[in-house]
PDB file of the backbone (N, CA, C, O) and the ligand in Angstrom, with CONECT records:
HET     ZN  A 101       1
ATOM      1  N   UNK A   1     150.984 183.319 117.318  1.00  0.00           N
ATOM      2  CA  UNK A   1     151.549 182.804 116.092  1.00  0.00           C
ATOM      3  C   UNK A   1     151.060 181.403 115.776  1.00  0.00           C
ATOM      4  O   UNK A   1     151.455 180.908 114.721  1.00  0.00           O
ATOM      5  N   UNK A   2     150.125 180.594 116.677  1.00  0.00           N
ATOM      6  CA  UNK A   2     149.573 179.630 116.420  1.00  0.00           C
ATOM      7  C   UNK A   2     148.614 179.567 115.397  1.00  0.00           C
ATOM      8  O   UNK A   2     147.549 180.182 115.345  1.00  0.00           O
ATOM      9  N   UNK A   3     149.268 178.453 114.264  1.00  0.00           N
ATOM     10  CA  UNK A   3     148.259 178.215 113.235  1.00  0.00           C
ATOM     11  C   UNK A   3     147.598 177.121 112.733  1.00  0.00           C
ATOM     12  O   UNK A   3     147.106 176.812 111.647  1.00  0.00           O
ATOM     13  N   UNK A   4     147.771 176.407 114.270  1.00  0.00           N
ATOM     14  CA  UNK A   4     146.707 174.962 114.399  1.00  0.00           C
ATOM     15  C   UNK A   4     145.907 175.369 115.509  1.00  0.00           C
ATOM     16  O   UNK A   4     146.326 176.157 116.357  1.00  0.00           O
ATOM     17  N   UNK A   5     144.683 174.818 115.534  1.00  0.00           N
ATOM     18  CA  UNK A   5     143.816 175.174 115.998  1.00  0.00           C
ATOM     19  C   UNK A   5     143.972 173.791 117.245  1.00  0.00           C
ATOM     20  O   UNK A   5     144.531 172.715 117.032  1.00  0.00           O
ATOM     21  N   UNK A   6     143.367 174.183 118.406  1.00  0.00           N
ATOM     22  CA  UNK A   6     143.835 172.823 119.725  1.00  0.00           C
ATOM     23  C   UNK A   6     143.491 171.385 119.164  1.00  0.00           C
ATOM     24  O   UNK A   6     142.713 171.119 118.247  1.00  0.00           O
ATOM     25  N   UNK A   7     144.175 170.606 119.851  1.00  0.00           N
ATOM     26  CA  UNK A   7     144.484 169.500 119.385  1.00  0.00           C
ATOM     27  C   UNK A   7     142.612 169.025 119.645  1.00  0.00           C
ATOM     28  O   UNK A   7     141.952 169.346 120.633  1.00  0.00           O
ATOM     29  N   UNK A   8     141.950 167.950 118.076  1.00  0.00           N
ATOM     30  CA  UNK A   8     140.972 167.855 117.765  1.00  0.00           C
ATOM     31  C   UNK A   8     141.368 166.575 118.537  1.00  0.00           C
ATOM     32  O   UNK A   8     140.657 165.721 118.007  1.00  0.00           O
ATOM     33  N   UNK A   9     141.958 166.084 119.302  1.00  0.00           N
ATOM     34  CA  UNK A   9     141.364 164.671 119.938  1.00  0.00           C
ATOM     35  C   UNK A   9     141.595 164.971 121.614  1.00  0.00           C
ATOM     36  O   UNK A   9     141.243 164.025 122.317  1.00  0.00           O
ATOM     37  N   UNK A  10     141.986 165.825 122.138  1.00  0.00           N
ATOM     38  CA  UNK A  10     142.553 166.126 123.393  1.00  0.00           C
ATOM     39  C   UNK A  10     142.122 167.784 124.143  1.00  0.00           C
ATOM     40  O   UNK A  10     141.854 168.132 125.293  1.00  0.00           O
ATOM     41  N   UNK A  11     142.225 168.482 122.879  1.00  0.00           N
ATOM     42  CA  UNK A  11     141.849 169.721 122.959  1.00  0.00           C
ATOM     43  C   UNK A  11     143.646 170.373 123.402  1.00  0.00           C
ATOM     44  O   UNK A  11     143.771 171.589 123.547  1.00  0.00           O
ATOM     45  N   UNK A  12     144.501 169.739 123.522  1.00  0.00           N
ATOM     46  CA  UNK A  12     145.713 170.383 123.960  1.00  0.00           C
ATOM     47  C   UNK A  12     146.412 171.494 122.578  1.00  0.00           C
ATOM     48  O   UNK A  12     146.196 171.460 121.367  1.00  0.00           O
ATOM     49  N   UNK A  13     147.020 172.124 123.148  1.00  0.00           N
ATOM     50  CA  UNK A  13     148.070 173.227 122.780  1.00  0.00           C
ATOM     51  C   UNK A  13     148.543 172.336 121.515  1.00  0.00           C
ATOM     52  O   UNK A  13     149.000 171.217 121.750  1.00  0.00           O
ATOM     53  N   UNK A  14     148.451 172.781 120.225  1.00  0.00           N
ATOM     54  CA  UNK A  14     149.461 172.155 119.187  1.00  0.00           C
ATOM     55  C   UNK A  14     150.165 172.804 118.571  1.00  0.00           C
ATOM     56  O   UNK A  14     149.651 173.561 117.747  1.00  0.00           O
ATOM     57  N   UNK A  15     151.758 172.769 118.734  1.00  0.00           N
ATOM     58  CA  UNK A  15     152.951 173.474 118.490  1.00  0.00           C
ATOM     59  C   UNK A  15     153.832 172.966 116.797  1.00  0.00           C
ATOM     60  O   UNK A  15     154.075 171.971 116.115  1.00  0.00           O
ATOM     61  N   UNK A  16     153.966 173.977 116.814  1.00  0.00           N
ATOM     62  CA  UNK A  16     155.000 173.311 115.094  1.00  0.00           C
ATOM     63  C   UNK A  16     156.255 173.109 115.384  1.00  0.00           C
ATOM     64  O   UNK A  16     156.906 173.770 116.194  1.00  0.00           O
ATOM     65  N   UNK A  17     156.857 171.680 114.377  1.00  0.00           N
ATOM     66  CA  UNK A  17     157.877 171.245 114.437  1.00  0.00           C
ATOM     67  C   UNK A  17     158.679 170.706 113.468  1.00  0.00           C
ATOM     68  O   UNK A  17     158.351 169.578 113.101  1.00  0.00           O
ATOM     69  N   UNK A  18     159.893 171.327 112.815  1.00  0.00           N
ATOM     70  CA  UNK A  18     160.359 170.339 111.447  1.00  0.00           C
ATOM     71  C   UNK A  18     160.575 169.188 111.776  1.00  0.00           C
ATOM     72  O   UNK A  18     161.291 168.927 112.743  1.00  0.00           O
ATOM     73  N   UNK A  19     159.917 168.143 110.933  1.00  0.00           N
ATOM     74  CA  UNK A  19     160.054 166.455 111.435  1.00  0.00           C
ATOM     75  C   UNK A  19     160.280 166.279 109.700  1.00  0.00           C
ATOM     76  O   UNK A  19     160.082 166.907 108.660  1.00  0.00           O
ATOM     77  N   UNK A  20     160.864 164.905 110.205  1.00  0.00           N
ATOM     78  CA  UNK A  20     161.115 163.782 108.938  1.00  0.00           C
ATOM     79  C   UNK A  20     159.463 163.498 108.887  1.00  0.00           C
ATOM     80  O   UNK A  20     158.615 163.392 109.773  1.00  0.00           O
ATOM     81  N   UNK A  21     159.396 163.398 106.896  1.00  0.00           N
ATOM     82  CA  UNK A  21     157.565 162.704 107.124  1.00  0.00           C
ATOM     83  C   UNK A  21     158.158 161.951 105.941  1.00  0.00           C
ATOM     84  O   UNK A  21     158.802 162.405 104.996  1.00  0.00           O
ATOM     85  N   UNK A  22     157.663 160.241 106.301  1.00  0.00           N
ATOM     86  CA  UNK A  22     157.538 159.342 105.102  1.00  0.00           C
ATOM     87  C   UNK A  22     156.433 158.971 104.026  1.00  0.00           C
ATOM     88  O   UNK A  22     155.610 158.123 104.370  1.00  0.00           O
ATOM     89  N   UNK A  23     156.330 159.539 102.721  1.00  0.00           N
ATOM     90  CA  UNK A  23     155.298 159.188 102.301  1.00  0.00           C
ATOM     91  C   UNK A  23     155.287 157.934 100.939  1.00  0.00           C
ATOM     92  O   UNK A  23     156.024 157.821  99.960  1.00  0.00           O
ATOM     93  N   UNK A  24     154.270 157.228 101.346  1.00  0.00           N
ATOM     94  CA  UNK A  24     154.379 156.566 100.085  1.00  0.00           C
ATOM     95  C   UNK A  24     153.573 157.135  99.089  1.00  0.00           C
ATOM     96  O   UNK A  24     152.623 157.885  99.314  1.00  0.00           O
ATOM     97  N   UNK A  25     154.175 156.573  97.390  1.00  0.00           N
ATOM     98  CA  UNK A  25     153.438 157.225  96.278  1.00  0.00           C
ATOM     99  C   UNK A  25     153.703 156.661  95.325  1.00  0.00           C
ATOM    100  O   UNK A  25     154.921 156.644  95.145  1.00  0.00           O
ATOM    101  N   UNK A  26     152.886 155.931  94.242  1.00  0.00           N
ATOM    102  CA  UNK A  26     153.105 155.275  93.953  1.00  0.00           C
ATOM    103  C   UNK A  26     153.944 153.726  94.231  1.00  0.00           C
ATOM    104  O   UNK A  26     154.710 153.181  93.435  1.00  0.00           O
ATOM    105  N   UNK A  27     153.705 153.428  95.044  1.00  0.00           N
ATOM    106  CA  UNK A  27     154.140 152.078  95.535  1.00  0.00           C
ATOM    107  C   UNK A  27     155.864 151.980  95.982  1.00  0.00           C
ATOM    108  O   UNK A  27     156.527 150.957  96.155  1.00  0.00           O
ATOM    109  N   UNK A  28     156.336 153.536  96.105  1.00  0.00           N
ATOM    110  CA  UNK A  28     157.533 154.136  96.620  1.00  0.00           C
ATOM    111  C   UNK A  28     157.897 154.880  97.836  1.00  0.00           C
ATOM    112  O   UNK A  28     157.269 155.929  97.987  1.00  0.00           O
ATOM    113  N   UNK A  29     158.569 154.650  98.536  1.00  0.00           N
ATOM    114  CA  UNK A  29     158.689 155.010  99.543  1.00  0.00           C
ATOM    115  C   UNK A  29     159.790 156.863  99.736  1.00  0.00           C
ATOM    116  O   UNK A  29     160.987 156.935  99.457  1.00  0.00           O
ATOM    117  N   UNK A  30     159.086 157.865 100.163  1.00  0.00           N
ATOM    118  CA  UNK A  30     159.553 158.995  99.648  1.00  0.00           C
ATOM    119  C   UNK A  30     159.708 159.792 100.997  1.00  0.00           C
ATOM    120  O   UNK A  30     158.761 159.971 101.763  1.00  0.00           O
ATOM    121  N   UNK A  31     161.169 160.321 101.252  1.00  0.00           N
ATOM    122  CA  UNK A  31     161.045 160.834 102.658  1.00  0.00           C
ATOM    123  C   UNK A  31     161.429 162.812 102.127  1.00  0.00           C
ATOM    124  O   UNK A  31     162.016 163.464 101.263  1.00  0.00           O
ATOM    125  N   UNK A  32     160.552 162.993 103.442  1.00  0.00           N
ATOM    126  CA  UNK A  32     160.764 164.331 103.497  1.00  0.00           C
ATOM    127  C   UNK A  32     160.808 165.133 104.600  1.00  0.00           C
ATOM    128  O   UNK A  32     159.864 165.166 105.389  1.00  0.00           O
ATOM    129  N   UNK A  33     162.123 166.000 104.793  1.00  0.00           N
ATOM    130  CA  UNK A  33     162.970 166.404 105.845  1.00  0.00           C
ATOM    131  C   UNK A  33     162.643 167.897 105.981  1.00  0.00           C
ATOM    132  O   UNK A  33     162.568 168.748 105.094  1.00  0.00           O
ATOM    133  N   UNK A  34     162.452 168.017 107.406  1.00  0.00           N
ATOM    134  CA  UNK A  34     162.296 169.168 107.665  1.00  0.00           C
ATOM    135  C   UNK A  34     160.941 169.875 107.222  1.00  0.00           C
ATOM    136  O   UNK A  34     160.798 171.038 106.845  1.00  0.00           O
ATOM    137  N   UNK A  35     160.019 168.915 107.358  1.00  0.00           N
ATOM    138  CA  UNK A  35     158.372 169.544 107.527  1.00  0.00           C
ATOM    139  C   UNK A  35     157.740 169.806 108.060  1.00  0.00           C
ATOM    140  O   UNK A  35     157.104 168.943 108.665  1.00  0.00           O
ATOM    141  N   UNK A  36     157.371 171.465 108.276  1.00  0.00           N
ATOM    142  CA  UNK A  36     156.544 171.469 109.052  1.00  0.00           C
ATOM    143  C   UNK A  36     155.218 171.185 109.908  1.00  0.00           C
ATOM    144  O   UNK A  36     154.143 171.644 109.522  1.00  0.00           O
ATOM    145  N   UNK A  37     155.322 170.361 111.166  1.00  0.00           N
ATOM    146  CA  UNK A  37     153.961 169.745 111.307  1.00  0.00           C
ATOM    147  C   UNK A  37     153.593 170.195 112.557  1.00  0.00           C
ATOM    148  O   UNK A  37     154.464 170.613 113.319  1.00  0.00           O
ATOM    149  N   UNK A  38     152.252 170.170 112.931  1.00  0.00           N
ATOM    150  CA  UNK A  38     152.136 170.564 114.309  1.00  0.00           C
ATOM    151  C   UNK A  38     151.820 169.350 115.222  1.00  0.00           C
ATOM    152  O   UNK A  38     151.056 168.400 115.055  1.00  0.00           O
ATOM    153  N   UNK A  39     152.699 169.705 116.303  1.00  0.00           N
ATOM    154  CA  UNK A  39     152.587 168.346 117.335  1.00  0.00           C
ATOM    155  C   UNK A  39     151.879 168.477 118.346  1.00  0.00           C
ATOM    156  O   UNK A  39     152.151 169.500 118.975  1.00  0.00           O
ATOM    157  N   UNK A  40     150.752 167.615 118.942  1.00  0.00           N
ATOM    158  CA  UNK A  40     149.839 167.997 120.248  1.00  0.00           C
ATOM    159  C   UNK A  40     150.806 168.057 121.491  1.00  0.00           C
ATOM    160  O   UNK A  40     151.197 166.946 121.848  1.00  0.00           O
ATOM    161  N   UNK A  41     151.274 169.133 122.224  1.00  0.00           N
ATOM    162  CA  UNK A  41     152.071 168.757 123.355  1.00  0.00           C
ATOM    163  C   UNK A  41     151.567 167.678 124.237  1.00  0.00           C
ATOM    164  O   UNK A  41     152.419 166.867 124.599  1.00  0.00           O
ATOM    165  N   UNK A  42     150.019 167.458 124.771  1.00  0.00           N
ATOM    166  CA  UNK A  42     149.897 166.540 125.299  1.00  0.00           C
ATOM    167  C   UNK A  42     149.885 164.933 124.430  1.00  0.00           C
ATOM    168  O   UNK A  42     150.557 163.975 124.810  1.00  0.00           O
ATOM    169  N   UNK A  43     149.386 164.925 123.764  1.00  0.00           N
ATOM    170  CA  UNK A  43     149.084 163.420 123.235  1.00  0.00           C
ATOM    171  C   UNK A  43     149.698 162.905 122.249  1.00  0.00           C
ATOM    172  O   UNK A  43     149.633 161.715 121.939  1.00  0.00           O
ATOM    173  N   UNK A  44     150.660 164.184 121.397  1.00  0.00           N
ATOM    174  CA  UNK A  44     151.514 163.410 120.622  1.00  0.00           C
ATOM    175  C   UNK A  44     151.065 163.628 119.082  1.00  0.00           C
ATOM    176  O   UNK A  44     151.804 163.501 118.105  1.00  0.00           O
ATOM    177  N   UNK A  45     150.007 163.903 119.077  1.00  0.00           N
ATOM    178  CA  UNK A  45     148.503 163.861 117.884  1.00  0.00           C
ATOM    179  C   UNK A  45     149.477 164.672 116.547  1.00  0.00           C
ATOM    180  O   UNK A  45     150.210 165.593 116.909  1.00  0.00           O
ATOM    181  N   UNK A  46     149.454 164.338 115.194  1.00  0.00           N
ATOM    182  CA  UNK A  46     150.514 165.381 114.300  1.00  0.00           C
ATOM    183  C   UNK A  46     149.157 165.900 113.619  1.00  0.00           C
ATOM    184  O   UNK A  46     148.158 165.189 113.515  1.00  0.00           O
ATOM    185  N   UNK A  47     149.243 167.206 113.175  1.00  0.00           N
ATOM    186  CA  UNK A  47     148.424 167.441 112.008  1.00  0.00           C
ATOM    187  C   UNK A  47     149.094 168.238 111.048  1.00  0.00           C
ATOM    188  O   UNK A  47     149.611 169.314 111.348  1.00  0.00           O
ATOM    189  N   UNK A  48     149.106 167.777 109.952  1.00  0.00           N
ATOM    190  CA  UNK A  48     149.739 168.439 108.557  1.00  0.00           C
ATOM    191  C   UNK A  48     148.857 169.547 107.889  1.00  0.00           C
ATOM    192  O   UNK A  48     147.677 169.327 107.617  1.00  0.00           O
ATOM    193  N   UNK A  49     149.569 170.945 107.593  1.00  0.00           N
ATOM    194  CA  UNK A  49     148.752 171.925 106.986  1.00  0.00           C
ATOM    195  C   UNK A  49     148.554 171.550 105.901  1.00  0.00           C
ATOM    196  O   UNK A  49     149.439 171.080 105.186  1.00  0.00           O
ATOM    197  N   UNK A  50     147.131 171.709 105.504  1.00  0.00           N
ATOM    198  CA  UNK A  50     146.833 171.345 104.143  1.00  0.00           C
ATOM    199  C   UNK A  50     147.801 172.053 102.583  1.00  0.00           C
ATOM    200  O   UNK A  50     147.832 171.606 101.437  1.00  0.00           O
ATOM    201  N   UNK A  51     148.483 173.279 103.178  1.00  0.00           N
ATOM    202  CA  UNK A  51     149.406 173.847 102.398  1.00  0.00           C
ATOM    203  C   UNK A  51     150.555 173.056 102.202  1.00  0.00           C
ATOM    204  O   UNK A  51     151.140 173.017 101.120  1.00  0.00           O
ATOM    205  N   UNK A  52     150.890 172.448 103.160  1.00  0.00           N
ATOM    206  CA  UNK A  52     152.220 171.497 103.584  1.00  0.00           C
ATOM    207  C   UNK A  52     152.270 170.423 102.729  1.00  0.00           C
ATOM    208  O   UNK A  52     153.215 170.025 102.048  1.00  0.00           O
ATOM    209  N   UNK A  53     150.969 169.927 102.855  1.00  0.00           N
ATOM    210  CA  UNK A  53     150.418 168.548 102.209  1.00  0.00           C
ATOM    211  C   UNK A  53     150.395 168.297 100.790  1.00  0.00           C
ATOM    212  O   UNK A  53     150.568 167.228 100.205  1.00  0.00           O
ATOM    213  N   UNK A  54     150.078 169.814 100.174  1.00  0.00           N
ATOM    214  CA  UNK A  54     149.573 170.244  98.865  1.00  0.00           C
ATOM    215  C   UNK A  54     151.208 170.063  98.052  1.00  0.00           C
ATOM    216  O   UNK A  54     151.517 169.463  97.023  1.00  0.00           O
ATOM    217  N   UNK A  55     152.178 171.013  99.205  1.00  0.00           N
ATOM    218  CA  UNK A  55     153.741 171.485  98.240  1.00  0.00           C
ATOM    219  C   UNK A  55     154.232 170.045  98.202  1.00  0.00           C
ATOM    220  O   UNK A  55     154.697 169.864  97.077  1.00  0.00           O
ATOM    221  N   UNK A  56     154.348 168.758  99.059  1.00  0.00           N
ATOM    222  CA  UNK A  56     154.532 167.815  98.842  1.00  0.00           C
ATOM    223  C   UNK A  56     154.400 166.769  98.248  1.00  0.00           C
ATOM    224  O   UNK A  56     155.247 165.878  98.194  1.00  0.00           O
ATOM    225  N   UNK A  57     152.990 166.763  97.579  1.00  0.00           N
ATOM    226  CA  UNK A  57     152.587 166.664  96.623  1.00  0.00           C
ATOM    227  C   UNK A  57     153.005 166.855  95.113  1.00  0.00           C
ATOM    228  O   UNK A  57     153.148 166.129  94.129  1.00  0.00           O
ATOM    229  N   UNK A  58     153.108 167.970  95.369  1.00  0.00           N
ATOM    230  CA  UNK A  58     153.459 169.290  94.236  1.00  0.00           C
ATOM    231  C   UNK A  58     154.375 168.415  93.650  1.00  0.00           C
ATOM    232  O   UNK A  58     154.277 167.919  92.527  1.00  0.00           O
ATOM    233  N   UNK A  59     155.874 168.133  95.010  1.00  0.00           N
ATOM    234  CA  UNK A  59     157.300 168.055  94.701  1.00  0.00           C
ATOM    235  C   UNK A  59     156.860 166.518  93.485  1.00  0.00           C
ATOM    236  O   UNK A  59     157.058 166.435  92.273  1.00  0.00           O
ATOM    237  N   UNK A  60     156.192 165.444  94.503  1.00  0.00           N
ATOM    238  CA  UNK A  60     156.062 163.908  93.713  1.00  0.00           C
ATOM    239  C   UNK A  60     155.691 164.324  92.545  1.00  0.00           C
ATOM    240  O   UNK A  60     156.619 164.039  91.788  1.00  0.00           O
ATOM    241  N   UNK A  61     155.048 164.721  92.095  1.00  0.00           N
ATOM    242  CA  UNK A  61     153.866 165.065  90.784  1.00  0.00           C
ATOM    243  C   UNK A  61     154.776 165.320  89.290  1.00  0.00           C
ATOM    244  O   UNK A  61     154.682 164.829  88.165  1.00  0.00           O
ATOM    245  N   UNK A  62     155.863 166.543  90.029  1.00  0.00           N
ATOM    246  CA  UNK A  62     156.329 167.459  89.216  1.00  0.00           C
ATOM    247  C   UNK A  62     157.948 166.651  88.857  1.00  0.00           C
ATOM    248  O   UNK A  62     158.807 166.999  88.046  1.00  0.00           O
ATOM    249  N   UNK A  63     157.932 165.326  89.929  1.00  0.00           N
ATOM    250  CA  UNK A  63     159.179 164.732  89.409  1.00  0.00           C
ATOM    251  C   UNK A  63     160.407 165.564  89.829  1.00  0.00           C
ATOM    252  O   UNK A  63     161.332 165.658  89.022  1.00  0.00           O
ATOM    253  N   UNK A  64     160.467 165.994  90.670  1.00  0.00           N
ATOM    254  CA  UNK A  64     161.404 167.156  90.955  1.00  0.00           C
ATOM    255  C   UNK A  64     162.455 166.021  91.338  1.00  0.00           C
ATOM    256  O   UNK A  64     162.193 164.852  91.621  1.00  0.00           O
ATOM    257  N   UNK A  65     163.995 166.773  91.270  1.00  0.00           N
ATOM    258  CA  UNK A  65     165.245 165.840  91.946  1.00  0.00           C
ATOM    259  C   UNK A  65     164.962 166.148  93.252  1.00  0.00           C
ATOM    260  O   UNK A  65     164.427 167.157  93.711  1.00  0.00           O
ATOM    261  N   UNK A  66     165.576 164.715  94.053  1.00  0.00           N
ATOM    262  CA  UNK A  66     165.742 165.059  95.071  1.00  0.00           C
ATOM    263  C   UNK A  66     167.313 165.821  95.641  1.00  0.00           C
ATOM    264  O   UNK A  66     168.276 166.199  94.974  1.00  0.00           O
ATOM    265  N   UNK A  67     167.121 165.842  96.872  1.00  0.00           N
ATOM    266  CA  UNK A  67     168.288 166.361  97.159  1.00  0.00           C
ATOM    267  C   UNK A  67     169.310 165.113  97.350  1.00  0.00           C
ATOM    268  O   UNK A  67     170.432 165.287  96.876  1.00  0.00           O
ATOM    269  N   UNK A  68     169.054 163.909  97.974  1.00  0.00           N
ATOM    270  CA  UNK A  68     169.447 162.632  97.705  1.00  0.00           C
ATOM    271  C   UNK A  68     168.573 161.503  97.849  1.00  0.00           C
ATOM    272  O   UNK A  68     167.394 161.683  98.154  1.00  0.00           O
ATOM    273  N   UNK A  69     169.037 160.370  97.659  1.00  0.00           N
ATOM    274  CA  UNK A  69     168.694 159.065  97.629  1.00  0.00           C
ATOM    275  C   UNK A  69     169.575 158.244  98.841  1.00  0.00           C
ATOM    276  O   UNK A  69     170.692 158.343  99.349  1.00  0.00           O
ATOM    277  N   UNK A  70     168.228 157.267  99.003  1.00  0.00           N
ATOM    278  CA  UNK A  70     169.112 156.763 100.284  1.00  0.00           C
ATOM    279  C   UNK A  70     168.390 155.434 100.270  1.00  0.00           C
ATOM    280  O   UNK A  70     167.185 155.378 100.514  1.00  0.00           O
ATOM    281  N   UNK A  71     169.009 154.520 100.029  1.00  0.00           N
ATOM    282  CA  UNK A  71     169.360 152.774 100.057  1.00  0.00           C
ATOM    283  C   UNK A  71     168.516 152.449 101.508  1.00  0.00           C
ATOM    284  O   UNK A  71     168.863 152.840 102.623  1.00  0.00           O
ATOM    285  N   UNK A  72     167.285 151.609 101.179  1.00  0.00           N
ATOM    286  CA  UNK A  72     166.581 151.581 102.653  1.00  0.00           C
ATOM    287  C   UNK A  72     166.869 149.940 102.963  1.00  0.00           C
ATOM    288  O   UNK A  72     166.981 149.383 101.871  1.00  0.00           O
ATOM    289  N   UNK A  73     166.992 149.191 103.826  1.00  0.00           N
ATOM    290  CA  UNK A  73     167.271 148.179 104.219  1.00  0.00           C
ATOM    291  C   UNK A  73     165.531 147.330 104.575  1.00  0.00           C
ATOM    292  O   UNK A  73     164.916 147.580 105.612  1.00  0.00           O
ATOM    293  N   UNK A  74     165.079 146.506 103.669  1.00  0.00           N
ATOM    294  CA  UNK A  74     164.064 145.850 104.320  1.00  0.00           C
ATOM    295  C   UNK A  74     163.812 144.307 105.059  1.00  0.00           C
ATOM    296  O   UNK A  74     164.010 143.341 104.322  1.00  0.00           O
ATOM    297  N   UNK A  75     163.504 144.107 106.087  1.00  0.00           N
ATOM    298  CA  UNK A  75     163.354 143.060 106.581  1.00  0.00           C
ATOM    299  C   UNK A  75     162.122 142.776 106.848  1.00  0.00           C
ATOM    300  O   UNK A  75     161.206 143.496 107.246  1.00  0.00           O
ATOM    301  N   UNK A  76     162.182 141.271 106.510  1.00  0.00           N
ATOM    302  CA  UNK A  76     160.602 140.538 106.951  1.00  0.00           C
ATOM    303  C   UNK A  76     160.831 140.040 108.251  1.00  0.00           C
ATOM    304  O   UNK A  76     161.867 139.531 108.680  1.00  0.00           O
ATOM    305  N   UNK A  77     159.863 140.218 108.780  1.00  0.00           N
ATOM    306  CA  UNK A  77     159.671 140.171 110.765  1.00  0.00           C
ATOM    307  C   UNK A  77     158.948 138.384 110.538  1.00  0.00           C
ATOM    308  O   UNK A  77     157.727 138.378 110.385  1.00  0.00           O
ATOM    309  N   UNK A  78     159.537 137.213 110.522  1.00  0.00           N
ATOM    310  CA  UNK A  78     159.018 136.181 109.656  1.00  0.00           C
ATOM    311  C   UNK A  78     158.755 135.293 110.893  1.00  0.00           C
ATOM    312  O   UNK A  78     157.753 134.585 110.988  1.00  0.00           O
ATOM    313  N   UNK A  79     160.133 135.415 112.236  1.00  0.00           N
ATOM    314  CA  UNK A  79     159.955 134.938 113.084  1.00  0.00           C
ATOM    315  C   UNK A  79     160.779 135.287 114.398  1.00  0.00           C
ATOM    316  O   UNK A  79     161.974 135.538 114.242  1.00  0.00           O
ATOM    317  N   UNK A  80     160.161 135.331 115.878  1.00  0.00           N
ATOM    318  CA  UNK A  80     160.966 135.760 116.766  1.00  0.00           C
ATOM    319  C   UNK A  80     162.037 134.846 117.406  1.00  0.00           C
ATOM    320  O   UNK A  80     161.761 133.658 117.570  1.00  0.00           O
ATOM    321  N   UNK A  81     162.984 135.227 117.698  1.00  0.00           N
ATOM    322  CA  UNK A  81     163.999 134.529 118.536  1.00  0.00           C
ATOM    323  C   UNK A  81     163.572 133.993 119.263  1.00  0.00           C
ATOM    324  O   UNK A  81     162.620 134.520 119.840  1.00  0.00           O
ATOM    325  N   UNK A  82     164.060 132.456 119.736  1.00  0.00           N
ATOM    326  CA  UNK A  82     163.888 131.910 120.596  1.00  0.00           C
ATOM    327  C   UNK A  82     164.281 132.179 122.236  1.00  0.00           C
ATOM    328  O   UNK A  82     163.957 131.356 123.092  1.00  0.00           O
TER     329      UNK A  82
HETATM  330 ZN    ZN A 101     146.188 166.005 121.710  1.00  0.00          ZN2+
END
């Protein structure tokens, strides 16, 4: 049922997994839950199906609602504690 081909930096086993993926677009920050990606068991490596990539797309493009909105908190890293 594997439909990634071995991991292109390791050669390991790459398994699918719904993950959170953040994308920016247009100078917005856009999250999306529960995507399927495949993860290298050894190295960690993600690769996104180009189908995956395409419907996500799709969603930004087409202006679709989301399911919600969520208030992100930003901080500037300006200086470390003493
Ligand atoms: Zn790998």
């Amino acid at each position: 049922m594997s439909e990634y081909s071995d991991c292109y930096y390791c050669k390991g086993i790459v398994k699918e997994q719904n993950i959170s993926r953040e994308i920016w677009w247009k100078g917005s920050l856009y999250i999306f839950e529960n995507v399927p990606v495949g993860i290298c068991v050894q190295c960690g490596e993600k690769v996104i199906k180009p189908k995956a990539a395409k419907y996500m797309d799709l969603l930004l493009r087409k202006q679709t609602e989301p399911r919600k909105t969520i208030q992100v908190p930003v901080y500037e890293y300006a200086q470390s504690p003493a």
